[in-house]
C-alpha positions in Angstrom: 0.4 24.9 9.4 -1.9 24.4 12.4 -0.5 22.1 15.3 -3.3 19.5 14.9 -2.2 18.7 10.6 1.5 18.5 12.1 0.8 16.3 14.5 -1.6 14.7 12.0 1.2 13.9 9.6 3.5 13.4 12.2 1.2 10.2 13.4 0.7 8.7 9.8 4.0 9.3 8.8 5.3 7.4 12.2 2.5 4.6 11.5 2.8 4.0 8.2 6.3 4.2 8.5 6.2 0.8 10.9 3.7 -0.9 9.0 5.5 -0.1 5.9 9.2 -1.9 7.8 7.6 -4.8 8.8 5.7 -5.5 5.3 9.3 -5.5 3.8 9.7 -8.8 5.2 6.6 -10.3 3.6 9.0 -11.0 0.4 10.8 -13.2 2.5 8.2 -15.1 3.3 7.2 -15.3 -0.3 10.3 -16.1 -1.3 10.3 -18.9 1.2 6.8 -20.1 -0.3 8.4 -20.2 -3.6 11.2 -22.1 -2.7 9.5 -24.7 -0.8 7.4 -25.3 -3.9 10.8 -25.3 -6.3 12.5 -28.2 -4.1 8.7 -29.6 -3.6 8.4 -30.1 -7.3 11.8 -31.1 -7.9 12.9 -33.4 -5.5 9.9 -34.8 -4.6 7.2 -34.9 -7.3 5.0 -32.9 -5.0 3.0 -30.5 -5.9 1.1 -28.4 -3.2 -2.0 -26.7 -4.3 -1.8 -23.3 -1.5 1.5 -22.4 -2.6 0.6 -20.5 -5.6 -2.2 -18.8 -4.4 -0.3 -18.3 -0.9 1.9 -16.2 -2.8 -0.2 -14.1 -4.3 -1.2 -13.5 -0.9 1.7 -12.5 0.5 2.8 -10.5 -2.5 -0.8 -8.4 -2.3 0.1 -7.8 1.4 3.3 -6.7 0.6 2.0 -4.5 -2.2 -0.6 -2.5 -0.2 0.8 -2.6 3.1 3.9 -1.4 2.0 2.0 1.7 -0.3 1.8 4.4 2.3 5.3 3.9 3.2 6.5 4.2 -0.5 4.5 6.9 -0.6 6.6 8.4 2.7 9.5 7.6 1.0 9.2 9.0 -1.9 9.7 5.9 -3.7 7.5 5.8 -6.1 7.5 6.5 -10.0 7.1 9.9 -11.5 7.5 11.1 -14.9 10.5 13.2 -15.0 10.3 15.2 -18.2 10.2 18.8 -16.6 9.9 18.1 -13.2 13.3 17.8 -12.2 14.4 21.2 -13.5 11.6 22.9 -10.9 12.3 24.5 -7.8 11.7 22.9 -4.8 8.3 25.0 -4.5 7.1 24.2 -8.0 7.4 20.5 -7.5 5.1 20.6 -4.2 2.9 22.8 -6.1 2.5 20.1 -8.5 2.8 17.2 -6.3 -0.2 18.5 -3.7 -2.6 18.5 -7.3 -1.2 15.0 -8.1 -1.5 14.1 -4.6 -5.2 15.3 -5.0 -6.2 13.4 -7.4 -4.2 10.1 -5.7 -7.0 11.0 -3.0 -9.5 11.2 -4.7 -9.0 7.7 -7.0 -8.1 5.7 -2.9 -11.1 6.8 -2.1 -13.5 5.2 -5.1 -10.8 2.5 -4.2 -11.6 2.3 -0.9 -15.3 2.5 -2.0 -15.0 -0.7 -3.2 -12.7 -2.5 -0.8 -14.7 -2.1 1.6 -17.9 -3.4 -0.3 -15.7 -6.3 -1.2 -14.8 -7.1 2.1 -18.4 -6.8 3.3 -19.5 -9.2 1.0 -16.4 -12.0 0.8 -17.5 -11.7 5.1 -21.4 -12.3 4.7 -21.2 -14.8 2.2 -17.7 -16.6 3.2 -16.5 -15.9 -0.1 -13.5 -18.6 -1.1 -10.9 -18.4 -3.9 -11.3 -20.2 -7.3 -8.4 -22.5 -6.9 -9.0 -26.3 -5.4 -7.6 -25.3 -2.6 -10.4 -22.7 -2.0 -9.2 -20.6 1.3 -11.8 -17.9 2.4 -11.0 -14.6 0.8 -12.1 -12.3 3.8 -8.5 -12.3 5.6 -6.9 -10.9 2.5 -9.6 -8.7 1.3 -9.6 -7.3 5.4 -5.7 -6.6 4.6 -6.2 -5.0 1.4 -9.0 -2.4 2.4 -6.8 -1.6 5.3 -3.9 -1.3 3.1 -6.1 1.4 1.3 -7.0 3.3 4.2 -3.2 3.6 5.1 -2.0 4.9 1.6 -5.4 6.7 1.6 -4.4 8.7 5.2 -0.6 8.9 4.1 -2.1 10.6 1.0 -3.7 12.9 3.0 -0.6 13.8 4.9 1.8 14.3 1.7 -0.8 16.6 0.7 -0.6 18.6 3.3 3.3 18.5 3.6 2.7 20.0 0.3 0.6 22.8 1.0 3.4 23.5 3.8 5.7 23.8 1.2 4.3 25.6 -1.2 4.1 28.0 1.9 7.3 28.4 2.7 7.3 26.4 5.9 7.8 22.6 5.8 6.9 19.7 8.0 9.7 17.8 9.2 
């Protein structure tokens, strides 16, 4: 593979990897959110009205930030009917066409994250609930948690290709 794709990969894979480790903790933080509305509710009689939506929030964050990294990882679900009887080869063979067609569904995706974020920011968009926080800081999130699963996509598809070939980026 040319120097400027390894380095390429190299970059996103080193990026999302960070992003990806520091999203992990965001289910802390939900479960924190969580809790304080459990012992809220129960020992108190109070009932906040951000926590639920503060929660979805933070589990959306955690979702999309931590994508390209799951992706890295090779974490995420496959069908396994034939596939794990292939050769290494045949399974990057088949993974760059997936792969393909992962980029090319992020990018109608992105498509639309980003016309949602342009809007939620020109009309101050606010969520449904009563407590009504502007949407624009979690759409902003989202669409960028698209572009990083979007450019990690990219780079499995070209560690792929690289195996297919014969020569694999580490």
């Amino acid at each position: 593979m040319p120097g400027p794709i390894i380095t390429y990969v190299r970059f996103i894979d080193k990026i999302n990897r960070i992003i990806g480790r520091a999203a992990m903790y965001l289910v802390f933080a939900m479960m924190g959110i969580l809790l304080l509305s459990s012992i809220s509710r129960t020992m108190f009689g109070v009932s906040f009205l951000w926590i639920v939506v503060m929660a979805q929030f933070t589990m959306v964050s955690y979702y999309l930030l931590g994508g390209g990294y799951s992706m890295q990882l090779d974490s995420h679900v496959r069908m396994d009917l034939l596939y794990g009887r292939w050769s290494s080869r045949r399974k990057a063979f088949a993974d760059a066409i997936t792969v393909f067609c992962l980029i090319f569904y992020l990018s109608f995706l992105l498509y639309g994250g980003i016309s949602s974020t342009t809007y939620a920011l020109e009309y101050g968009q606010k969520h449904y609930s009563a407590w009504a926080p502007y949407l624009a800081p979690i759409k902003i999130i989202m669409t960028f948690g698209i572009v990083m699963m979007l450019l990690q996509a990219v780079a499995t598809f070209f560690k792929n290709v690289a195996d297919v070939k014969g020569a694999p980026i580490a």
